[in-house]
N, C-alpha and C positions, 0 to 999 in steps of 0.2 A: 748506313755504314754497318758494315759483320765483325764481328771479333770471331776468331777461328784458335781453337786450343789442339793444342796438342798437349793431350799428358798420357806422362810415361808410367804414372802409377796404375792410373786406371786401361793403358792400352787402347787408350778411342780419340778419337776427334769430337770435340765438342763445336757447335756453332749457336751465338748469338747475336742478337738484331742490335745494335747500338740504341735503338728506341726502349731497350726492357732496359737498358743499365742505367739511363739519363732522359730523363724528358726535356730534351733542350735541343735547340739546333746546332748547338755549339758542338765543336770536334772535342769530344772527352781526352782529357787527359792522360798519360800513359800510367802516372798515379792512381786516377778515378778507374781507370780500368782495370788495373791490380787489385784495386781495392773488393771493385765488384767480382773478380774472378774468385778472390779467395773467401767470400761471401758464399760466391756458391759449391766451395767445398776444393779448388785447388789449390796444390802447394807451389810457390811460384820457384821454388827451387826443384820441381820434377816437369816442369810444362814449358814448352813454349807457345807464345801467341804472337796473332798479327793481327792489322787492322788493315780493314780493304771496304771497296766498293759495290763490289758483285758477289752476291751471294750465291753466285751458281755452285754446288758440287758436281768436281767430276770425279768417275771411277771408273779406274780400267782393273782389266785382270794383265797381270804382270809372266810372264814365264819363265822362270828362273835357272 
């Protein structure tokens, strides 16, 4: 499992492995996940996040 950030302080996309937050097979909580997000320095009232299965990134160029 990936947790995928969006923050709006810092302007990026963050992505982590569900294995660095919890050594457990168990699906972390959306508390435990919070917790460790702002662990690593976000504010959960500037970011949003999600949790998923595929850790693929895609990137398009956009033309506005």
């Amino acid at each position: 499992m990936y947790i995928t950030v969006l923050d709006f302080t810092e302007g990026r996309v963050f992505q982590y492995k569900a294995q660095n937050i919890y050594d457990c097979d168990e699906y972390p909580e959306s508390e435990q996940i919070e917790d460790f997000l702002v662990g690593e320095g976000h504010r959960m009232n500037d970011c949003e996040w999600m949790s998923h299965m595929d850790g693929e990134i895609i990137t398009e160029n956009a033309e506005i």
